[in-house]
C-alpha positions as CSV (number, residue, x, y, z in Angstrom):
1,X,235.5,49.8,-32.3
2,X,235.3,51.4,-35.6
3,X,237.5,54.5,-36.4
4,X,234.4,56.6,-38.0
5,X,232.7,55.7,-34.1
6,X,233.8,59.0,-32.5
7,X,233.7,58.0,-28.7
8,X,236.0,55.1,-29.4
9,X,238.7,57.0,-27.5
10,X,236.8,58.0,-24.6
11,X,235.5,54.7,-24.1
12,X,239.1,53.0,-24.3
13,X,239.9,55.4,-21.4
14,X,237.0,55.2,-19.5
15,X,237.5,51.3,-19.4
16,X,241.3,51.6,-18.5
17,X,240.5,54.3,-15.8
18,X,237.4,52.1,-14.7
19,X,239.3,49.2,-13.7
20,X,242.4,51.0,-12.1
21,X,239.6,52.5,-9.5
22,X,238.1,49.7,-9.4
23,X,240.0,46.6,-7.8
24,X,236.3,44.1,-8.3
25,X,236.0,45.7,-11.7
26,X,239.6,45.0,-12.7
27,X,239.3,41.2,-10.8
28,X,236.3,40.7,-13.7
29,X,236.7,42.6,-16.5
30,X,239.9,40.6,-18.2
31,X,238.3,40.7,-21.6
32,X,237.6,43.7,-24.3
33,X,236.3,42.9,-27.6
34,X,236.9,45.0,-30.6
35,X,235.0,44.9,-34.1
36,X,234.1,46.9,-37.2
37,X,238.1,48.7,-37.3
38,X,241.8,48.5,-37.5
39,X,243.1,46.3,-34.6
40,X,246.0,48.5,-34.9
41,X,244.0,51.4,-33.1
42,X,243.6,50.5,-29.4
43,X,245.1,46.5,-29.4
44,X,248.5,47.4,-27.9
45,X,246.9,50.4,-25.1
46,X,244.6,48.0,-23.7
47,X,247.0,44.7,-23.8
48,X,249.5,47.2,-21.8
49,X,246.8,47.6,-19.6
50,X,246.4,44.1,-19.0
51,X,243.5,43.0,-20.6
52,X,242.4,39.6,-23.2
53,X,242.0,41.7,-26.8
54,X,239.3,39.9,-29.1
55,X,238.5,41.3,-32.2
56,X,235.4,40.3,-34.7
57,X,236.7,39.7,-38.1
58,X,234.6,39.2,-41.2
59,X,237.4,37.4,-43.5
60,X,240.9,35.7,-44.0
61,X,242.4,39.1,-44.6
62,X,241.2,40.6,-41.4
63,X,242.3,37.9,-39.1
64,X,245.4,37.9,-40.4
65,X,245.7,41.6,-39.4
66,X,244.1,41.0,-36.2
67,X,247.0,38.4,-35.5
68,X,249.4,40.7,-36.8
69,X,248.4,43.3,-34.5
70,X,248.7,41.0,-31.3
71,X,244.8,40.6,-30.5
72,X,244.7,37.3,-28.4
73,X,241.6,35.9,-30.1
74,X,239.5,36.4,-33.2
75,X,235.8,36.0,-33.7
76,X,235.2,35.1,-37.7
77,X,231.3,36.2,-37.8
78,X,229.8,34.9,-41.1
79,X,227.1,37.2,-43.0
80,X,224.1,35.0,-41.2
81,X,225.1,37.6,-38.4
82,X,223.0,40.4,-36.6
83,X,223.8,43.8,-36.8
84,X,227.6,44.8,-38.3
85,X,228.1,42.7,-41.3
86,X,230.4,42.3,-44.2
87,X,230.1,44.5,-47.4
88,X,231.2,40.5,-49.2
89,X,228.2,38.1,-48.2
90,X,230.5,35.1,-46.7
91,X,228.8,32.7,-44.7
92,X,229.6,31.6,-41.2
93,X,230.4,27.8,-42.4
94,X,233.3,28.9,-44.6
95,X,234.6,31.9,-43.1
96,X,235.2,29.6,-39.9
97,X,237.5,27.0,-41.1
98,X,239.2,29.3,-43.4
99,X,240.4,31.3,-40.7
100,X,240.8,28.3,-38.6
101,X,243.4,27.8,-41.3
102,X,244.7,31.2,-41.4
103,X,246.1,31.9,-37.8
104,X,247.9,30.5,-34.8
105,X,245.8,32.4,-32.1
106,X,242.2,30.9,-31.1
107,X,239.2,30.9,-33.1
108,X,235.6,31.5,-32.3
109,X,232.5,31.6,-34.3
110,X,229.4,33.9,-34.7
111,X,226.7,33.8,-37.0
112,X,223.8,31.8,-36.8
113,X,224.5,30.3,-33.4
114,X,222.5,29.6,-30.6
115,X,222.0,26.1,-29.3
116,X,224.1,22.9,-28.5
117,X,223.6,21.5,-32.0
118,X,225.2,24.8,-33.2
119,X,228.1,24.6,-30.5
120,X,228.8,20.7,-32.0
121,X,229.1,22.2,-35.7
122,X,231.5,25.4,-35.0
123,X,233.6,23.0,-32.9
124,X,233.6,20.4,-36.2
125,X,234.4,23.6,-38.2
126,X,237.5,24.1,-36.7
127,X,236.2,27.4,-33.7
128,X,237.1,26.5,-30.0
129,X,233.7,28.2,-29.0
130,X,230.9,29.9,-30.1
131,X,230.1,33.9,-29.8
132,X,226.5,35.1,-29.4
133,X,224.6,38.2,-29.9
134,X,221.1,37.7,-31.1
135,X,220.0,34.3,-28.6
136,X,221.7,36.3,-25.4
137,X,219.1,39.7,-26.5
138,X,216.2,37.1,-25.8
139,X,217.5,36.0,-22.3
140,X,215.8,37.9,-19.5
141,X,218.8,39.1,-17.9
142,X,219.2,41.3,-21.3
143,X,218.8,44.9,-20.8
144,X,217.0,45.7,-24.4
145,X,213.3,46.5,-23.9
146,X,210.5,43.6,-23.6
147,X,209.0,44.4,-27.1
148,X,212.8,44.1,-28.5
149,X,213.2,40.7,-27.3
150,X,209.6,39.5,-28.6
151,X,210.6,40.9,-32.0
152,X,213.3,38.5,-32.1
153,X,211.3,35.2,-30.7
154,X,208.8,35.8,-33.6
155,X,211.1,36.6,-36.6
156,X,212.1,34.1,-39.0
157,X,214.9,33.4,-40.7
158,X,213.6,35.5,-44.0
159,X,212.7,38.3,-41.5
160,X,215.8,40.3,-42.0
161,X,217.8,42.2,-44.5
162,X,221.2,43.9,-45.1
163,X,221.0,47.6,-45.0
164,X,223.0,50.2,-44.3
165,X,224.1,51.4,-40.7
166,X,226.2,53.9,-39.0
167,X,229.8,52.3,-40.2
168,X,228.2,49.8,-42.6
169,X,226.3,47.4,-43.5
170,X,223.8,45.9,-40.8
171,X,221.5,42.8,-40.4
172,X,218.3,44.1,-39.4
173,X,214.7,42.8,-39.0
174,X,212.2,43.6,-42.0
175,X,210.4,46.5,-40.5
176,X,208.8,50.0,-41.5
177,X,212.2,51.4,-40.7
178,X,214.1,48.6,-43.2
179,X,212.0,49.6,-46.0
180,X,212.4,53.3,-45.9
181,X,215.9,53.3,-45.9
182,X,215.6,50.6,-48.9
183,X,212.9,53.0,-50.8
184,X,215.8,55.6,-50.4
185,X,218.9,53.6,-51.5
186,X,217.1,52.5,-54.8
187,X,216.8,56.5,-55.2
188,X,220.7,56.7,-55.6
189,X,223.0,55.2,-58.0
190,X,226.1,53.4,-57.3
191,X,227.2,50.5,-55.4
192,X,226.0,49.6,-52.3
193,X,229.3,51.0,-50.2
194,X,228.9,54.1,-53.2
195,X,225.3,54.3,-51.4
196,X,226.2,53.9,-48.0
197,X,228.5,57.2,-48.8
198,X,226.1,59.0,-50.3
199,X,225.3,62.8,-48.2
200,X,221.7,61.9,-48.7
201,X,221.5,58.5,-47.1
202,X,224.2,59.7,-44.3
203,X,221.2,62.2,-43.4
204,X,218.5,59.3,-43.2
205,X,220.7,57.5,-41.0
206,X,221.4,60.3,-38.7
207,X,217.8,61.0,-38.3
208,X,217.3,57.6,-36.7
209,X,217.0,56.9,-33.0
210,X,218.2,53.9,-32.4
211,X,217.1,54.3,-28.8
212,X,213.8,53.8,-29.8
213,X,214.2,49.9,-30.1
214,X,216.8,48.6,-27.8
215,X,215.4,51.0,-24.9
216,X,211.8,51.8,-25.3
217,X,210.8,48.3,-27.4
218,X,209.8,50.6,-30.9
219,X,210.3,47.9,-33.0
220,X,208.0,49.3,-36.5
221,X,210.1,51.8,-37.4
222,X,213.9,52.3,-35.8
223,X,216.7,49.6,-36.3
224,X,216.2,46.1,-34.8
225,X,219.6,44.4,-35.0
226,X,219.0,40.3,-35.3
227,X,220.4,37.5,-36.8
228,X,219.2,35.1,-39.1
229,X,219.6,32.4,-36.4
230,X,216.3,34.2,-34.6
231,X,214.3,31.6,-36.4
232,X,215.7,29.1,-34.0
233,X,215.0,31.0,-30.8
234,X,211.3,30.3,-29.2
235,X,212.2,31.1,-25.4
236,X,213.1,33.8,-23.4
237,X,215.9,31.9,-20.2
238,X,218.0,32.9,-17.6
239,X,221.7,33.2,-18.8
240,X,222.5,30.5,-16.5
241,X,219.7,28.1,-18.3
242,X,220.6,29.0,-21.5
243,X,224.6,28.3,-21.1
244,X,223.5,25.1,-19.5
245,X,221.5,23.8,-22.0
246,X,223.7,24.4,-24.7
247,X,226.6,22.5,-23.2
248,X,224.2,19.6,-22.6
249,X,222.8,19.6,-25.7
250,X,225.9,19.3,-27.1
251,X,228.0,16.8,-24.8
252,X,224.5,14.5,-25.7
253,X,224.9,14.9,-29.1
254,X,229.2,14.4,-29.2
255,X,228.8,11.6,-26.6
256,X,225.6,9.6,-28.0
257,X,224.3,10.6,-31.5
258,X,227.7,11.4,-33.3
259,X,229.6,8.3,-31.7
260,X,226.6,6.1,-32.6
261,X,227.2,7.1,-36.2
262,X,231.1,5.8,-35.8
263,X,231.0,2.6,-33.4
């Protein structure tokens, strides 16, 4: 949670109060993951409180902080990722292994992951598992809107861009909404973190309803957060079938293509 997100500390509480109400919530909810801020701000409250801390990290440095801070588990999410990405533009195949090499505590992957073949190469690249956001949005569990998920089924992997967002820089599909906000931040001078500051592209982002995709399927012009990795995604499973498949698809390919390669 990002310290610019203003209802960081009210969701902190109401997760803490949640669980001490609730004795099924508390028997479920053992994890809370963090991103796009200090791991300093709420790591300790909610370890006290007895919960698994995993935080998203976008580089060495971070992870190292993270560790520092007692977080239990990092996620190092390369720049092929939806949504909150890195102002440095380092890719999910390096970042991985060089925090692999960073830190003591357990490592997972995001970025451009999605299937078993994907699963196979984070776990050659030194991650104990893999962390989704763009394939589990195209599941039919997912709560985002219909016209959301189809969105996502039909982009490619050119179909998105980095623009700006709320505390950053986000991944976004190319849309009416993407190239708006682009016309504008050619209008100002400066770098792109010198743009993202500037009062008159705070306004445009403001403006925005992001409700208008996630909830009501408005996918022309309002932000679409999606991973590169969409290009890979055809289908629309259950949770259950999707899990399933990926750990099949993988064992298959550990257990009969990799070792055929070796014996």
């Amino acid at each position: 949670m990002a310290r610019e997100q203003p209802d960081a500390p009210y969701l902190i509480d109401a997760i803490i109060e949640e669980t001490e109400k609730d004795p099924k919530l508390a028997k479920n909810l053992k994890v809370v993951v963090t991103s796009a801020g200090s791991p300093n701000l709420y790591t300790q409250r909610l370890k006290e409180a007895g919960f698994v801390i995993v935080h998203v990290v976008p580089s060495v440095y971070h992870a190292q902080k993270s560790e520092k801070a007692g977080v239990d588990a990092v996620v190092a999410s390369g720049h092929e990722a939806g949504g909150h990405v890195a102002w440095d533009p380092v890719h999910t195949s390096v970042l991985t292994p060089a925090v692999r090499k960073a830190v003591k505590i357990p490592v997972l992957s995001a970025g451009g992951w999605c299937d078993g073949k994907g699963l196979v190469a984070a776990l050659a690249l030194g991650a104990g598992a893999i962390y989704m956001g763009t394939r589990f949005i195209a599941t039919k569990e997912s709560d985002f809107a219909l016209g959301y998920k189809e969105a996502v089924i039909r982009g490619k992997e050119r179909d998105t861009t980095v623009t700006v967002g709320s505390f950053g820089p986000i991944r976004v599909l190319k849309n009416e909404y993407a190239a708006n906000l682009q016309r504008l931040l050619d209008s100002v001078t400066g770098s792109f973190q010198e743009k993202f500051e500037n009062p008159k592209i705070a306004d445009a982002k403001t403006n925005i309803s992001w409700a208008d995709s996630y909830k009501h399927g408005k996918t022309e012009n309002a932000p679409v957060l999606s991973g590169e990795v969409q290009t890979l995604i055809d289908d629309l499973p259950t949770v259950k079938d999707l899990i399933d498949g990926i750990v099949n698809e993988a064992e298959e390919i550990i257990t009969k293509k990799l070792s055929s390669l070796v014996a």
